[in-house]
PyMOL Python script that loads the backbone (N, CA, C, O; Angstrom):
from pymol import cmd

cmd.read_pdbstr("""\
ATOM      1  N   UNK A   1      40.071 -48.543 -51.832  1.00  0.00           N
ATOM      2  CA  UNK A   1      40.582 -48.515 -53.194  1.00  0.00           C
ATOM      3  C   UNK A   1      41.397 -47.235 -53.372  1.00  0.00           C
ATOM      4  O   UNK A   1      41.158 -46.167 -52.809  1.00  0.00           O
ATOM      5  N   UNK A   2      42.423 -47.491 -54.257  1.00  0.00           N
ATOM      6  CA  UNK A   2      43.198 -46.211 -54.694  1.00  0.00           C
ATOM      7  C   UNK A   2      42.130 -44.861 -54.919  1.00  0.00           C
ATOM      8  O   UNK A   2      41.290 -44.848 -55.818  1.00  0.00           O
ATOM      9  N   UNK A   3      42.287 -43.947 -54.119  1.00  0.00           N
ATOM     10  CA  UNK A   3      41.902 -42.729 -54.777  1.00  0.00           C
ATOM     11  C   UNK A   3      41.709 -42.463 -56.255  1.00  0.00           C
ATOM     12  O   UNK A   3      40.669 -42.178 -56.849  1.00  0.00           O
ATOM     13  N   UNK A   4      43.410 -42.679 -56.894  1.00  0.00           N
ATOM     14  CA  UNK A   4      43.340 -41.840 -58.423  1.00  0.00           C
ATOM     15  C   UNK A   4      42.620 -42.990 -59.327  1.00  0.00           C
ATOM     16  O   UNK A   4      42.532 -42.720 -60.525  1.00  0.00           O
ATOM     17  N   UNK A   5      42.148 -44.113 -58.938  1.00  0.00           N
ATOM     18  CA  UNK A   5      41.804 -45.276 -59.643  1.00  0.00           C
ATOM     19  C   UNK A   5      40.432 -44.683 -59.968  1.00  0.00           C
ATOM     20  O   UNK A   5      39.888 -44.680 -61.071  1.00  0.00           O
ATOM     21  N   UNK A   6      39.886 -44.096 -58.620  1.00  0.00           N
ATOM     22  CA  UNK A   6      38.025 -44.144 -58.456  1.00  0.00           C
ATOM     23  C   UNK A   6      38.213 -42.659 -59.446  1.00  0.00           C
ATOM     24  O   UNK A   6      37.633 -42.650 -60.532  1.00  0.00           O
ATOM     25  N   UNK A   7      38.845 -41.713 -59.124  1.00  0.00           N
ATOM     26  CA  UNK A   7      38.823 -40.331 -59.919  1.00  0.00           C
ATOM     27  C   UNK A   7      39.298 -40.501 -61.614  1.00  0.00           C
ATOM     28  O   UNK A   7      39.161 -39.565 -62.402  1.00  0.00           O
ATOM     29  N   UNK A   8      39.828 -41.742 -61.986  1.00  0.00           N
ATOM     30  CA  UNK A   8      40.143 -41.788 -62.966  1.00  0.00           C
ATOM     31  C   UNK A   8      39.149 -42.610 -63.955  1.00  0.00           C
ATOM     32  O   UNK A   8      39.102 -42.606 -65.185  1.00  0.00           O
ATOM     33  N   UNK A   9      38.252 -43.424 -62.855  1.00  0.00           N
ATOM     34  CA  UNK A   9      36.889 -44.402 -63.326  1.00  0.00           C
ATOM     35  C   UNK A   9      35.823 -43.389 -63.440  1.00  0.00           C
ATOM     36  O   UNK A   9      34.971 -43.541 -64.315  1.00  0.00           O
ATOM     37  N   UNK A  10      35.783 -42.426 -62.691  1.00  0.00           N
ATOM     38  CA  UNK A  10      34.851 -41.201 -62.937  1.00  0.00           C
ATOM     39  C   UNK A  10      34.933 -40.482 -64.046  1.00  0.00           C
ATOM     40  O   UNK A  10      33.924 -40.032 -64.590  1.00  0.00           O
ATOM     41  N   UNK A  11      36.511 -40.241 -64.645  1.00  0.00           N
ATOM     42  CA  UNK A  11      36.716 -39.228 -65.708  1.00  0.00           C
ATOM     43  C   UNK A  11      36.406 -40.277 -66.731  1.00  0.00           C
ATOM     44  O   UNK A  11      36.344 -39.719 -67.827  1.00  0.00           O
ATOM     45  N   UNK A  12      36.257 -41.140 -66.799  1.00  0.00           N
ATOM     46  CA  UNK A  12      36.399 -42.002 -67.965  1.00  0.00           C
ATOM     47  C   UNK A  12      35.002 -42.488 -68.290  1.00  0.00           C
ATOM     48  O   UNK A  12      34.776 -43.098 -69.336  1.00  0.00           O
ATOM     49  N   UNK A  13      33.616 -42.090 -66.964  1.00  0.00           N
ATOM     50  CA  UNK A  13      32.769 -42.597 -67.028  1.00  0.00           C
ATOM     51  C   UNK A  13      31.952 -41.094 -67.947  1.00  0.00           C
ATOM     52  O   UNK A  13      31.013 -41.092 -68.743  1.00  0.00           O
ATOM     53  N   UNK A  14      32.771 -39.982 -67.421  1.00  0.00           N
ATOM     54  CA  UNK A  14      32.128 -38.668 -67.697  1.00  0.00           C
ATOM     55  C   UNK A  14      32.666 -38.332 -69.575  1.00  0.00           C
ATOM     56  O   UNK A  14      32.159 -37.410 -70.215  1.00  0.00           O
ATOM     57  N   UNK A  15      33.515 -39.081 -70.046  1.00  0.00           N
ATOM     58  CA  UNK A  15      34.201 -38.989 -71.138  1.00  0.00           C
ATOM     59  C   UNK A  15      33.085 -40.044 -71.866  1.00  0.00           C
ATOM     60  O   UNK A  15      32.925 -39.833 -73.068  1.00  0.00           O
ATOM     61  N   UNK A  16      32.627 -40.689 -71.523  1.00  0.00           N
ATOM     62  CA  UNK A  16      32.115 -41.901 -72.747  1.00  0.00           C
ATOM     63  C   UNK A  16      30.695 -41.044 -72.568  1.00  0.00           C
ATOM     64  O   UNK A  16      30.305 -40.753 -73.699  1.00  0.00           O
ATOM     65  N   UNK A  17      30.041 -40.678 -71.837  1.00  0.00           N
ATOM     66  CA  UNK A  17      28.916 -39.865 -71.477  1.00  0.00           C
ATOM     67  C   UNK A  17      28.693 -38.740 -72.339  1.00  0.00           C
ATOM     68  O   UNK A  17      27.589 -38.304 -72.663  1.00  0.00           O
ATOM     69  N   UNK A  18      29.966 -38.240 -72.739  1.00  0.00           N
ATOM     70  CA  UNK A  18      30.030 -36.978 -73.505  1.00  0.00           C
ATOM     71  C   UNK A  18      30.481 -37.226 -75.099  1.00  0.00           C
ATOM     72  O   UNK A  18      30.325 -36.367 -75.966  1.00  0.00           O
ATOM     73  N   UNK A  19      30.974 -38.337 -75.299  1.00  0.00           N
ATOM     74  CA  UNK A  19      31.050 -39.140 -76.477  1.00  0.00           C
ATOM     75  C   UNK A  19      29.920 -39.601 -76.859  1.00  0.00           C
ATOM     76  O   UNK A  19      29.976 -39.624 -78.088  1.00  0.00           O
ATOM     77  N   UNK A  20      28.791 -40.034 -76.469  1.00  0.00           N
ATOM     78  CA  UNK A  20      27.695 -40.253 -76.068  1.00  0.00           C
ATOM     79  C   UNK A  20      26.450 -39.666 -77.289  1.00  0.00           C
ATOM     80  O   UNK A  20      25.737 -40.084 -78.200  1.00  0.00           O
ATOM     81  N   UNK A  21      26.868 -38.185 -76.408  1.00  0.00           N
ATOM     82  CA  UNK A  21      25.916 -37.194 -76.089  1.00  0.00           C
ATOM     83  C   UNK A  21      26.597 -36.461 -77.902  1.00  0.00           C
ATOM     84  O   UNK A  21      25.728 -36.170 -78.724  1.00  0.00           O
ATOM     85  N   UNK A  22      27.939 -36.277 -78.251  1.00  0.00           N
ATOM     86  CA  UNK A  22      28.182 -36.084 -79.131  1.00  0.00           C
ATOM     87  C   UNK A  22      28.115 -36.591 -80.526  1.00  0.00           C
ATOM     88  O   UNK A  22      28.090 -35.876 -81.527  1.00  0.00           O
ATOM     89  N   UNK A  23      28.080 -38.217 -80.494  1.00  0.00           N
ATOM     90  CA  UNK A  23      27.273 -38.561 -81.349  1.00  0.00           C
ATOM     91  C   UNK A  23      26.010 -38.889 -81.558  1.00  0.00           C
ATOM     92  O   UNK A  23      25.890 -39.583 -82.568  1.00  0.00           O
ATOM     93  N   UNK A  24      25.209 -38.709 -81.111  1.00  0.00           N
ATOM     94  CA  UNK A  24      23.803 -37.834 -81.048  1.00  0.00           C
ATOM     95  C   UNK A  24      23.723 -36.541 -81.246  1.00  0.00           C
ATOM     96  O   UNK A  24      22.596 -36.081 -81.066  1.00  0.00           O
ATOM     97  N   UNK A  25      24.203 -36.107 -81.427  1.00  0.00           N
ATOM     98  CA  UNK A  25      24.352 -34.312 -82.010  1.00  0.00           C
ATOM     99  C   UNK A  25      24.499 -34.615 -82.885  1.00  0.00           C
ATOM    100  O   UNK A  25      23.577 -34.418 -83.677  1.00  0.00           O
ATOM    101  N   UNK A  26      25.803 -35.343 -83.412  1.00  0.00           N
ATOM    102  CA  UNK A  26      26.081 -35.216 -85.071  1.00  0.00           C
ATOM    103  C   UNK A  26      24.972 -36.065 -85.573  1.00  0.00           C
ATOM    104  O   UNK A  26      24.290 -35.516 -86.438  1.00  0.00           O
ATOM    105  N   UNK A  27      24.564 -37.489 -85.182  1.00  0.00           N
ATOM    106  CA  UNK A  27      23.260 -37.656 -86.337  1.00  0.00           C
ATOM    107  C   UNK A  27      22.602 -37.207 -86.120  1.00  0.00           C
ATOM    108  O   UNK A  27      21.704 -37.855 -86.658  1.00  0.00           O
ATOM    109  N   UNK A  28      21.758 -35.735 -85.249  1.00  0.00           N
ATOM    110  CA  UNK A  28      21.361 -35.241 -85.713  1.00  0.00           C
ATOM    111  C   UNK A  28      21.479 -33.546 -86.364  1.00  0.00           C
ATOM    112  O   UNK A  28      20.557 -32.734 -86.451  1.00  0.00           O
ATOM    113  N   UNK A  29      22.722 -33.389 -86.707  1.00  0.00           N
ATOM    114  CA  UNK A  29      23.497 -32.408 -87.442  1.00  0.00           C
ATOM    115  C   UNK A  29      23.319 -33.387 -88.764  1.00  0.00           C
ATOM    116  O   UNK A  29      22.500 -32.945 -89.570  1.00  0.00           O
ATOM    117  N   UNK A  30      23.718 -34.189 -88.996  1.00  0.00           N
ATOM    118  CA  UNK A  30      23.761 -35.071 -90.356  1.00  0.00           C
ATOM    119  C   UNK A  30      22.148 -35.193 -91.157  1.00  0.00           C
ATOM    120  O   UNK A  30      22.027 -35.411 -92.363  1.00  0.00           O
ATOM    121  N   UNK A  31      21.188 -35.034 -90.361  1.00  0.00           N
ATOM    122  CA  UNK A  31      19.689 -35.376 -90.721  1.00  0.00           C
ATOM    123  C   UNK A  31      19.441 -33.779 -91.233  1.00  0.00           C
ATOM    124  O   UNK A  31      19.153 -33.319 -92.338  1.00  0.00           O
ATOM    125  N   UNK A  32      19.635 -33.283 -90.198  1.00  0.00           N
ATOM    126  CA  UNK A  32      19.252 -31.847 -90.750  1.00  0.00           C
ATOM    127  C   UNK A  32      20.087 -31.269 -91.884  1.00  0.00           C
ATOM    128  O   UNK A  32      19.626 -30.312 -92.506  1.00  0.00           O
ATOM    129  N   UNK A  33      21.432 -31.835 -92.247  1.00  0.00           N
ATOM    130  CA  UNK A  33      22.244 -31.540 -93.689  1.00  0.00           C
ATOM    131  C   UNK A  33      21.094 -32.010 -94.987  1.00  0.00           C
ATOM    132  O   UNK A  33      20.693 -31.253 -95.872  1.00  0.00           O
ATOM    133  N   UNK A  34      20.652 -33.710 -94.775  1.00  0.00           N
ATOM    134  CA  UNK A  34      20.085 -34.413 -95.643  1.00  0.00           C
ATOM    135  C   UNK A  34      18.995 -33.500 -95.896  1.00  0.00           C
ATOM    136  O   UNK A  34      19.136 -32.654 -96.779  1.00  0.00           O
ATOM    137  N   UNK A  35      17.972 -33.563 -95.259  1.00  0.00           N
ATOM    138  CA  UNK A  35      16.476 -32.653 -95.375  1.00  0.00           C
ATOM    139  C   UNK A  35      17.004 -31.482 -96.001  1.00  0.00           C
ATOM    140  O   UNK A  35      16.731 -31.242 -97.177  1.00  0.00           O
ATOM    141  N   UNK A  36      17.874 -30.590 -95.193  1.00  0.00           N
ATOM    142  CA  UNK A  36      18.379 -29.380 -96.171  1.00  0.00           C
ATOM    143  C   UNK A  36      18.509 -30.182 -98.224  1.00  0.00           C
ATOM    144  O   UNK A  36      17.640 -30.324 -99.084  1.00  0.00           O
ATOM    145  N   UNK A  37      19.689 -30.427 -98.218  1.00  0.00           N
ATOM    146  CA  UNK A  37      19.841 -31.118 -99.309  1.00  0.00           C
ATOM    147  C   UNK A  37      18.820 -31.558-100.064  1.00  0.00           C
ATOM    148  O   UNK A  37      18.618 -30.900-101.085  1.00  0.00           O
ATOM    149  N   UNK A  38      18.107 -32.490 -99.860  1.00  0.00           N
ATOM    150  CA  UNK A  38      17.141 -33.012-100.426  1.00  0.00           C
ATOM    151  C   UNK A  38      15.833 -31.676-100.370  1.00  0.00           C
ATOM    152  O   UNK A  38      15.169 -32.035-101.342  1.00  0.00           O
ATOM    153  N   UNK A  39      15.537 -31.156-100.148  1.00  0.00           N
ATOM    154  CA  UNK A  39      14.822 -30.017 -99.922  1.00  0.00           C
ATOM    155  C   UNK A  39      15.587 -29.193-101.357  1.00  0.00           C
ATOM    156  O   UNK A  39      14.884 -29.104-102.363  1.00  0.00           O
ATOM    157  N   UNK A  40      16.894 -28.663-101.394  1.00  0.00           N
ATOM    158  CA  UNK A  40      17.042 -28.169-102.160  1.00  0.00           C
ATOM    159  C   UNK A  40      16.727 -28.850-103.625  1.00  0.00           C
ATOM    160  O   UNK A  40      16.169 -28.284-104.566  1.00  0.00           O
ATOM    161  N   UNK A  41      17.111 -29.904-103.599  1.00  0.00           N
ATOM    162  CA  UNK A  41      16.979 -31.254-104.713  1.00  0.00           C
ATOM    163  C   UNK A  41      15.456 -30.524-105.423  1.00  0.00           C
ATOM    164  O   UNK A  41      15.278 -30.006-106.525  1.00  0.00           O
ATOM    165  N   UNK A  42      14.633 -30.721-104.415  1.00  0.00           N
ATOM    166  CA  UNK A  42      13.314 -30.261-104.442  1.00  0.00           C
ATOM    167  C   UNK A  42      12.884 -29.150-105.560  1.00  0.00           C
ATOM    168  O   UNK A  42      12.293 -29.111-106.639  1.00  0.00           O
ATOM    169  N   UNK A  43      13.566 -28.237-104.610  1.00  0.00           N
ATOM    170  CA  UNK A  43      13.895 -26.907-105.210  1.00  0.00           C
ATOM    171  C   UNK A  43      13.647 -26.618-106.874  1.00  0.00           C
ATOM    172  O   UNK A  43      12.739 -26.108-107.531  1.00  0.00           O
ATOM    173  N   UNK A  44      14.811 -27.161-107.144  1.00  0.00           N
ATOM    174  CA  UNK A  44      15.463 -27.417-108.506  1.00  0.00           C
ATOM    175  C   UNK A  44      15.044 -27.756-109.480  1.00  0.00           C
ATOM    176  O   UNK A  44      15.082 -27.185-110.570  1.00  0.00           O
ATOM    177  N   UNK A  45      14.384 -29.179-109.068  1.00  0.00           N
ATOM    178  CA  UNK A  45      13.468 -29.935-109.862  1.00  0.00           C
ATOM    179  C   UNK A  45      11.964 -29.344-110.122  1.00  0.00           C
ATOM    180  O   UNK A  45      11.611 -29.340-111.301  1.00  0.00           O
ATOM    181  N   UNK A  46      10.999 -28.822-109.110  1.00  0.00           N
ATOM    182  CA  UNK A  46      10.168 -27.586-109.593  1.00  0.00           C
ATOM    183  C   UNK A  46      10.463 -26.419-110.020  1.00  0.00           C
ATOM    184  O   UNK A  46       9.589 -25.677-110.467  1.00  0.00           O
ATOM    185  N   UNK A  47      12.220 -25.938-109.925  1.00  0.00           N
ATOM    186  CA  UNK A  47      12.355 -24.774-110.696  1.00  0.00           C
ATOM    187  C   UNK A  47      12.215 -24.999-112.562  1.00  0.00           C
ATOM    188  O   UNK A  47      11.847 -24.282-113.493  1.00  0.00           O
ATOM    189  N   UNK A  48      12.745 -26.423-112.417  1.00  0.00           N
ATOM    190  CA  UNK A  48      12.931 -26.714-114.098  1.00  0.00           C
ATOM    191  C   UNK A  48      11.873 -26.803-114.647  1.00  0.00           C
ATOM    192  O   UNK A  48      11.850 -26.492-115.837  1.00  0.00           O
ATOM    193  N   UNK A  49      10.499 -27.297-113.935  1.00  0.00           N
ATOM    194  CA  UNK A  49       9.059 -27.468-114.324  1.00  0.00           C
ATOM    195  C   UNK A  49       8.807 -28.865-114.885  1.00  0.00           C
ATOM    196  O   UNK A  49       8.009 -29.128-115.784  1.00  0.00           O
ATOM    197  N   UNK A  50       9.935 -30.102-113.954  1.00  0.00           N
ATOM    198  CA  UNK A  50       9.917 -31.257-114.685  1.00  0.00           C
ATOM    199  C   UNK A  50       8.749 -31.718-113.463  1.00  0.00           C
ATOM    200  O   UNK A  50       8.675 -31.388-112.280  1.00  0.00           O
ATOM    201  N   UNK A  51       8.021 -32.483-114.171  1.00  0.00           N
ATOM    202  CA  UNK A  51       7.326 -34.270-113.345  1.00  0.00           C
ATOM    203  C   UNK A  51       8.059 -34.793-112.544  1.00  0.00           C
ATOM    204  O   UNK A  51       9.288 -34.832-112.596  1.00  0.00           O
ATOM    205  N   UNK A  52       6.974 -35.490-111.283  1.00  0.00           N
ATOM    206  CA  UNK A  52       7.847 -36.528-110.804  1.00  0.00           C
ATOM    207  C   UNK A  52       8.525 -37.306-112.350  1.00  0.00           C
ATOM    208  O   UNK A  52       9.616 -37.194-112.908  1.00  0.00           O
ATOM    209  N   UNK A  53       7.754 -37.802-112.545  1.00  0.00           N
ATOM    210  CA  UNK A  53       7.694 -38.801-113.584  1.00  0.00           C
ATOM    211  C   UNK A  53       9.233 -38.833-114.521  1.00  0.00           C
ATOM    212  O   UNK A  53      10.003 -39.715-114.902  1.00  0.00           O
ATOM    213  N   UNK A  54       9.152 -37.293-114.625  1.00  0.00           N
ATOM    214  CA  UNK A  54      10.244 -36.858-115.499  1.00  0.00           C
ATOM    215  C   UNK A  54      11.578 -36.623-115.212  1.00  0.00           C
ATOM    216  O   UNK A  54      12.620 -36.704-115.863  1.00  0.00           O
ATOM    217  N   UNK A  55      11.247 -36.264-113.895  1.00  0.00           N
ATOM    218  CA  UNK A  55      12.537 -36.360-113.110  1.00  0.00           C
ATOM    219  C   UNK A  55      13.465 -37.901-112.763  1.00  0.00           C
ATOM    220  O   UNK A  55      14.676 -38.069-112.909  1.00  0.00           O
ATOM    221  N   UNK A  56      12.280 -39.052-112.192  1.00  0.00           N
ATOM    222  CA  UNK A  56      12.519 -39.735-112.367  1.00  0.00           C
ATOM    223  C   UNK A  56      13.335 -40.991-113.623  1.00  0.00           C
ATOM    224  O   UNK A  56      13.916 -42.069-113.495  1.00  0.00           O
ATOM    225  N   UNK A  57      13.028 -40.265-114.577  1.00  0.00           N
ATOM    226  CA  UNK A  57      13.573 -40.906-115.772  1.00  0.00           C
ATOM    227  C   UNK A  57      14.458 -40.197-116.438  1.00  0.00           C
ATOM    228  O   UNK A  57      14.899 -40.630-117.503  1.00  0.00           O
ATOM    229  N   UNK A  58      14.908 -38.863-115.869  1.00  0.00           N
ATOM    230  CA  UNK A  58      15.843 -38.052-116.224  1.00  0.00           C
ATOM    231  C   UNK A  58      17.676 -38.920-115.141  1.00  0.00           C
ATOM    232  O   UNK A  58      18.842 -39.117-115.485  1.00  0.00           O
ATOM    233  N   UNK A  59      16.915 -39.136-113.908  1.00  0.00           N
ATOM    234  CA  UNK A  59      17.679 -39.773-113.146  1.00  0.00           C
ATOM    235  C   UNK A  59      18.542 -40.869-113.466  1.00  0.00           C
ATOM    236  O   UNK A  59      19.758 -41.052-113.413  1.00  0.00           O
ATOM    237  N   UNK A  60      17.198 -41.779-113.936  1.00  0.00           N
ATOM    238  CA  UNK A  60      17.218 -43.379-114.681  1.00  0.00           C
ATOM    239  C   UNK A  60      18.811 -42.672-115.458  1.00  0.00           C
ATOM    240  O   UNK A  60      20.025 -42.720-115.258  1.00  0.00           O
ATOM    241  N   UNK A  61      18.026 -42.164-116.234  1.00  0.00           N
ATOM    242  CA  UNK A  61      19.208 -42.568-117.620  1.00  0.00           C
ATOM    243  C   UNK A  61      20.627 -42.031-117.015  1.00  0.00           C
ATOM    244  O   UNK A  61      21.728 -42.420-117.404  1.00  0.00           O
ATOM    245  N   UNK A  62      20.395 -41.066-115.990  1.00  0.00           N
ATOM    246  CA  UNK A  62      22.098 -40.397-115.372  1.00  0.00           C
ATOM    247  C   UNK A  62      22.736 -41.703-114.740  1.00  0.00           C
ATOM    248  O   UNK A  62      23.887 -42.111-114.896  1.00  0.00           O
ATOM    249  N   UNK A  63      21.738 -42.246-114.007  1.00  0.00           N
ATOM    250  CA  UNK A  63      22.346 -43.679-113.551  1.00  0.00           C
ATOM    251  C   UNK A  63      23.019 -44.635-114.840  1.00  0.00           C
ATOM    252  O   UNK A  63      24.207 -44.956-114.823  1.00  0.00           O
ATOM    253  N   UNK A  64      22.351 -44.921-115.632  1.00  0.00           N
ATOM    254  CA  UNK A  64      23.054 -45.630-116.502  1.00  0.00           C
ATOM    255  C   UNK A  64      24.146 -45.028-117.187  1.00  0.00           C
ATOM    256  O   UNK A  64      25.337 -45.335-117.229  1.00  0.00           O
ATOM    257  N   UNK A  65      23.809 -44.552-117.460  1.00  0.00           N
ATOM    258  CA  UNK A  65      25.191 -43.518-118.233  1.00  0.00           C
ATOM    259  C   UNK A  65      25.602 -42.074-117.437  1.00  0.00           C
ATOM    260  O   UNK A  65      24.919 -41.050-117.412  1.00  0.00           O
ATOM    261  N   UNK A  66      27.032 -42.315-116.740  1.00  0.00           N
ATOM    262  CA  UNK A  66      27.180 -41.201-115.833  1.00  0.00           C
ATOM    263  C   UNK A  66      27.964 -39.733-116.678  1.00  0.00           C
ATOM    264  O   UNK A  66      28.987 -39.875-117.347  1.00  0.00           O
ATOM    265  N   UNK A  67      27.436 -38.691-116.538  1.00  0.00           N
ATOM    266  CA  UNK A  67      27.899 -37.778-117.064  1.00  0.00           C
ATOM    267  C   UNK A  67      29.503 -38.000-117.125  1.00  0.00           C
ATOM    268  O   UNK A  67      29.873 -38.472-116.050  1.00  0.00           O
ATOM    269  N   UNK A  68      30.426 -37.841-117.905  1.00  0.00           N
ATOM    270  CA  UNK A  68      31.686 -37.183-118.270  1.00  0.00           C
ATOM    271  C   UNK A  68      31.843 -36.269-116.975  1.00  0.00           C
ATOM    272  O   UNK A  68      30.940 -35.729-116.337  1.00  0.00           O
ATOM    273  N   UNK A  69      33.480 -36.225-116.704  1.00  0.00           N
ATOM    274  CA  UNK A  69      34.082 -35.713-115.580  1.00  0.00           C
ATOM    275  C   UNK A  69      34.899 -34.459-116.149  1.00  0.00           C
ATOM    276  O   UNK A  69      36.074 -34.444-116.517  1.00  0.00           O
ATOM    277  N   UNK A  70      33.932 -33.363-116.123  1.00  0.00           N
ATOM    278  CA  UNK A  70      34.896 -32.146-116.840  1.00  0.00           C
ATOM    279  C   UNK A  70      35.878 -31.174-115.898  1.00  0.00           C
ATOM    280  O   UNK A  70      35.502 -30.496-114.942  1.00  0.00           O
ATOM    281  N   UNK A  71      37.020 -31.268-116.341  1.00  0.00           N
ATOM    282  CA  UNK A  71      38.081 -30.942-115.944  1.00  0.00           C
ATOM    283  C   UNK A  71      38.662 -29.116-115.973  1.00  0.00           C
ATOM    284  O   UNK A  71      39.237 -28.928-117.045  1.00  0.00           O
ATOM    285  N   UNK A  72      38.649 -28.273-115.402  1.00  0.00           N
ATOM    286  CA  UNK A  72      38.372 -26.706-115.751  1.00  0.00           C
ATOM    287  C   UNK A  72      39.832 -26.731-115.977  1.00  0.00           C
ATOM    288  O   UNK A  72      40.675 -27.421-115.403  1.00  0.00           O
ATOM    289  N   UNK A  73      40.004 -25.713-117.068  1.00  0.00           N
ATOM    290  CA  UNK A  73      41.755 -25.594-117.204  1.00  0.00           C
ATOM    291  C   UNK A  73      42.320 -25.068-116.568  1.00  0.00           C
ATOM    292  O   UNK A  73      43.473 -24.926-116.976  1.00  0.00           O
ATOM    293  N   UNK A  74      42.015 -24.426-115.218  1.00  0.00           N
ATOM    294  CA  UNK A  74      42.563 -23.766-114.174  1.00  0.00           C
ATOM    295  C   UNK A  74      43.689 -24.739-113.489  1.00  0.00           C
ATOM    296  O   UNK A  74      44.836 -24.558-113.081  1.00  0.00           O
ATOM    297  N   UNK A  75      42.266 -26.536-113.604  1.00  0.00           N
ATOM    298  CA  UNK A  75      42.903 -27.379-112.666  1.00  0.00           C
ATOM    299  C   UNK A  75      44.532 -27.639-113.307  1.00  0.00           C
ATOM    300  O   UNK A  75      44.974 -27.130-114.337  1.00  0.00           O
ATOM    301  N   UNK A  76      45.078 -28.348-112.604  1.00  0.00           N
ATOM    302  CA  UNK A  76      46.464 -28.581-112.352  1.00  0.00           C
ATOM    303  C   UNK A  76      46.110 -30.191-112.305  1.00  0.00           C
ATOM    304  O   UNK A  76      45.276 -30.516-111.460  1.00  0.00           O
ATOM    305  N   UNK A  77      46.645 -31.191-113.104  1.00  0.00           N
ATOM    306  CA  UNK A  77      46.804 -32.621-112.763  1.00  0.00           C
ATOM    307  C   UNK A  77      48.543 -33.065-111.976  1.00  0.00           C
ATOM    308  O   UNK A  77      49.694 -32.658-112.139  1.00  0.00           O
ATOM    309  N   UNK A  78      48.078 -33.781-111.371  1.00  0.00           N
ATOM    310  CA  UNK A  78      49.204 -34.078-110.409  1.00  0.00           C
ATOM    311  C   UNK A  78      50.422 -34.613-111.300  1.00  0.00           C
ATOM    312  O   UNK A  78      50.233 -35.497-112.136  1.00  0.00           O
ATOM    313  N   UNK A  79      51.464 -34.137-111.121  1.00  0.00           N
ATOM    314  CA  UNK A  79      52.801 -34.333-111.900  1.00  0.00           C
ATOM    315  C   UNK A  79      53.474 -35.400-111.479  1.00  0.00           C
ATOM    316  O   UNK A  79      54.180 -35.454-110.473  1.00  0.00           O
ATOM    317  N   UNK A  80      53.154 -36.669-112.620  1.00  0.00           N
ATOM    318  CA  UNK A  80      53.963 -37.690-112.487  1.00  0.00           C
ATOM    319  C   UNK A  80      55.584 -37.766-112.344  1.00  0.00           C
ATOM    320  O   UNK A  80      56.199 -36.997-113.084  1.00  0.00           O
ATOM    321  N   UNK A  81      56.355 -38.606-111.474  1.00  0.00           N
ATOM    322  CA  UNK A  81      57.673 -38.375-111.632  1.00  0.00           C
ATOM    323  C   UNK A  81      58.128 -40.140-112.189  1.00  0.00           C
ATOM    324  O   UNK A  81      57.731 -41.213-111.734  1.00  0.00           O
ATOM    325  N   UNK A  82      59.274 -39.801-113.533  1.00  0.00           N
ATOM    326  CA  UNK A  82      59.411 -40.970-114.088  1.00  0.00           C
ATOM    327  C   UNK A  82      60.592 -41.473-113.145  1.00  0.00           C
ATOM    328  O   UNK A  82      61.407 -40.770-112.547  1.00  0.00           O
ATOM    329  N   UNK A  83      60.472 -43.044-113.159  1.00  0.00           N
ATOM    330  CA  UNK A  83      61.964 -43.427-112.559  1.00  0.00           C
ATOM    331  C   UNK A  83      62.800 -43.256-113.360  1.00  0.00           C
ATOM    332  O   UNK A  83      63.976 -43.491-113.084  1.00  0.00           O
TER     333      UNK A  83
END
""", "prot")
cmd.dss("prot")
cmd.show_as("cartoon", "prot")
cmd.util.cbc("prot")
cmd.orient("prot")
């Protein structure tokens, strides 16, 4: 068989291997973000001195009705151009 065929079936075998191996790092780079996160969540919610209970139904109602999207006057809205 061609030489560069077998050296090129090798690089390609050592490339998916390392693609592999890299996404397995990131989920578990991604797990350890969540736990962080949710940990802080944690945090927060015993800093305020709410209940499960309370938290939970503090949630409820954010779900149903989502806070307003406040806009800082720093921001800049993107400048429409008329035809």
């Amino acid at each position: 068989m061609n030489p560069k065929i077998t050296k090129l079936r090798m690089e390609l075998s050592k490339n998916k291997d390392k693609i592999t191996e890299l996404q397995e790092r990131n989920k578990g780079i991604e797990r350890q973000i969540r736990e962080l996160e949710d940990f802080s969540i944690v945090g927060l919610v015993r800093e305020s001195g709410m209940t499960l209970e309370q938290f939970a139904a503090l949630f409820a109602a954010m779900k149903d009705a989502p806070m307003p999207v406040i806009q800082n006057e720093n921001t800049e809205e993107p400048a429409h151009e008329e035809n």
